[in-house]
Steps between C-alpha positions, in 0.01 A plus 500: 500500500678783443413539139156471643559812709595714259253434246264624745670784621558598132085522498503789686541757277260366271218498808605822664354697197148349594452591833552851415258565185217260673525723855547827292174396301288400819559844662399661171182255508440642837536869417267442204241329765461821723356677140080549478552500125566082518260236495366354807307168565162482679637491794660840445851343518760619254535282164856625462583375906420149420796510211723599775474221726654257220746721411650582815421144615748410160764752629524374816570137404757637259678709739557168707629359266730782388583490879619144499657434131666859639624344863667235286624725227672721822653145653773485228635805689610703181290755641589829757270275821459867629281586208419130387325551917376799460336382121342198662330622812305788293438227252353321811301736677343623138374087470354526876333865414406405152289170668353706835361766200376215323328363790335834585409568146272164499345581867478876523496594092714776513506773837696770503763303774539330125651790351742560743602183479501495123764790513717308729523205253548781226800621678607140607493431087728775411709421791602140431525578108739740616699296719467200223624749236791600702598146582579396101516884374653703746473742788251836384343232224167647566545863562808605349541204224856433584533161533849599646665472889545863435639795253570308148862479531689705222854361417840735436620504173798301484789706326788300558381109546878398661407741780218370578386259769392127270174427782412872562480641196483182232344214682299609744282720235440196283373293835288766646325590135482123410478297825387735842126425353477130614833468734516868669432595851112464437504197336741234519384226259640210546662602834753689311590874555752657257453873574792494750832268383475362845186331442598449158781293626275288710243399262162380503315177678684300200833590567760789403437614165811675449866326531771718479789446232230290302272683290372232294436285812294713691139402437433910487684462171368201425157564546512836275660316223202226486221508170330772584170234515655292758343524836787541727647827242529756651366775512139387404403503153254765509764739713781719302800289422845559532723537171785374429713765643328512813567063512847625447610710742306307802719162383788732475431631874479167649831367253662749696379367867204724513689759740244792555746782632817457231500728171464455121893563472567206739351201311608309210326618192510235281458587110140416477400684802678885435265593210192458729686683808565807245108475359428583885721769508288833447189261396284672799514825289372340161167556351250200518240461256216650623121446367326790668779726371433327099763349480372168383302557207111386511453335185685145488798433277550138317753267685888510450632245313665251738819452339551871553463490852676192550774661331492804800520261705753305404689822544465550900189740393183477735190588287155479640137556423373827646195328647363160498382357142644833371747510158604831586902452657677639750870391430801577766897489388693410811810686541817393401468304200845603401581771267335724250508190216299336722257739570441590175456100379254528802274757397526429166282174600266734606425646163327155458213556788476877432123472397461334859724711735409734695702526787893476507706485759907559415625717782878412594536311206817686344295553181586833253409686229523183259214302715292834540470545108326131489302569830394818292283269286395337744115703459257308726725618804319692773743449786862481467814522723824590427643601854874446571595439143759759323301659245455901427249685288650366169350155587247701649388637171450164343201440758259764272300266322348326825211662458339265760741528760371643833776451784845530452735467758862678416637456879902477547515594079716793387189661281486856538190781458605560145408119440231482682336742339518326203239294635179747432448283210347226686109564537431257785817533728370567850816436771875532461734394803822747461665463844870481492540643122644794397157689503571764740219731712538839270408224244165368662291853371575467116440117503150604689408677213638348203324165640189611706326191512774277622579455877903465555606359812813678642591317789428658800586261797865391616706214359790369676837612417720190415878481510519411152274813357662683265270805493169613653275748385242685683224727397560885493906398346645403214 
């Protein structure tokens, strides 16, 4: 029986489209009517006016059912009841409106009481597709396009991982951009919440999905690590899936009893886990690959060869398509792979995809000059980050034949004006992050004009001051 249910329920938004164009269409019907220029019948009755009768007639019957397979869809309860109520009452009185019309339209034709009444059901439409909108999109769907509680929320940059808090400022991100969708304070699929680690804790109607101390136990774990075709994976198919990292860190969280107040610095960090904690550290000031900003190129590029990426993979590296059904890569080095021999045996894979990458991600990596000579033929690149690493402008220099390259981010290096004016070479650079380098403010006026075109982001909002910092620099000193 309950299978039965929620095939139904799942009906509704295939019906509730219906209701909506049908409706829409009989009130345009009915504007159309009220116009000399249409054909009437010998009795001088609209031609147009007898369309609208079966049309609204076929809205109306829709909208109940949209009503009911929507009364059972809201009975699972994964839905906010004030706005599932709210949704189903305008739903309802737009069915009883949408009938009473049609049953004046067949007796009276169409009076001008009508049109009144047709701009109530107009506003009634707009109404419930807002509410309905808002219920699986978000507050502001209609008007403001949101589909958020609120304010997108924009995350710190980490700059020292061990300082920070492990559900804060590492977990919680990876729920709320992966998981508040289905299982947040509007919607609770499943019964489950997970956008407070109280509710977390407590679980859904089939039990608690998290068990502290036991990563691989906890059916959260579980059900992200299922084929990605099995119904019960998690998230859905056709959602954005975690990567491996992201897998990583939650099982790591919950290995270490899932405590959402203690700090990075007070958990184990197992071997397998620090290289992903140290890819988070700063990662909220990288570049992403952007397609508005052309950084993925439009033509198509033929496929990597599998062996090649199964060898980056093989190394701890996490390489992606850019896009669905795209070859074009994106490829991320996770810090701490141990030592500038290992670096360098790391990019040097990448000299195998170059044709194919376009974005590449090795900030905190320990990487020098040695890797940035091979990342210097690395040609296809538009996007590339090399924050945290200790390079200067003599590995700078061996970045001037990326003629492609747009954004560069330098953030936490120790380049200099001097080498990044060496850049003016490259034709299609657009955006440079230079925070925390030893570009100082009298140097910001020269750079201007050697590179006009390119935008280079200084900084310009506070970062916490850390025990452990060895040196801070701020705009207008050097």
């Amino acid at each position: 029986m309950s299978s039965i249910v929620t095939f139904i329920g799942h009906w509704h938004p295939v019906l509730v489209h219906l209701p909506i164009g049908m409706i829409l269409a009989a009130l345009l019907l009915q504007l159309l009517a009220g116009r000399a220029a249409f054909a009437t019948d010998a009795a001088g009755r609209s031609i147009v006016l007898k369309a609208v009768s079966a049309v609204l007639l076929a809205g109306v019957i829709s909208a109940a059912a949209s009503c009911f397979t929507g009364w059972v869809l809201s009975s699972s309860g994964e839905y906010d009841p004030t706005l599932v109520g709210w949704h189903m009452w305008m739903g309802i009185s737009l069915t009883f409106l949408g009938f009473f019309l049609w049953v004046r339209v067949r007796i009276n034709g169409f009076a001008f009481a009508d049109r009144v009444l047709s701009l109530i059901i107009l506003g009634l439409v707009i109404v419930t597709g807002h509410l309905g909108g808002s219920l699986t999109h978000g507050s502001d769907y209609l008007f403001l396009g949101g589909g958020s509680a609120g304010p997108a929320e924009v995350d710190s940059p980490i700059v020292n991982v061990q300082e920070a808090h492990a559900y804060a400022e590492i977990i919680r991100p990876i729920l709320r951009d992966n998981c508040y969708g289905c299982h947040g304070a509007r919607r609770q699929k499943g019964g489950l919440r997970m956008d407070d680690p109280t509710w977390l804790a407590k679980g859904g109607k089939d039990g608690v999905v998290i068990l502290p101390g036991r990563g691989n136990a906890s059916e959260l774990i579980k059900r992200l690590l299922l084929p990605e075709g099995d119904e019960h994976h998690m998230p859905p198919k056709e959602k954005k899936q975690l990567n491996s990292r992201e897998i990583l860190l939650l099982r790591w969280w919950i290995d270490q009893g899932a405590d959402p107040s203690r700090r990075v610095a007070e958990l184990k960090q197992p071997d397998s886990v620090r290289p992903a904690l140290l890819s988070v550290q700063g990662a909220r000031a990288r570049p992403r690959v952007n397609a508005a900003d052309g950084e993925v190129p439009a033509a198509e590029v033929a496929a990597a060869d599998e062996k090649d990426l199964a060898a980056l993979r093989a190394k701890g590296v996490l390489v992606m398509e850019v896009a669905r059904g795209s070859h074009w890569l994106e490829v991320e080095i996770a810090g701490g792979v141990g030592g500038t021999h290992r670096i360098d045996s790391v990019v040097r894979l990448l000299l195998a995809v170059k044709k194919q990458l376009v974005s590449l991600k090795a900030g905190y990596t320990g990487l020098g000059d040695s890797a940035l000579r091979m990342i210097g033929q690395l040609d296809s690149l538009r996007s590339l980050d090399l924050a945290g690493n200790s390079i200067g402008d003599a590995g700078l220099a061996a970045l001037k034949g990326l003629s492609a390259l747009r954004v560069l981010n330098l953030v936490g290096t120790a380049v200099s004006a001097a080498g990044i004016e060496g850049l003016k070479g490259l034709p299609k650079l657009r955006r440079v992050y230079l925070y925390q380098t030893k570009v100082g403010s009298r140097d910001w006026a020269e750079l201007k004009r050697v590179l006009p075109k390119v935008e280079m982001d200084t900084g310009g909002y506070s970062m916490p001051v850390l025990a452990g910092d060895t040196s801070v620099v701020k705009q207008g000193k050097k």
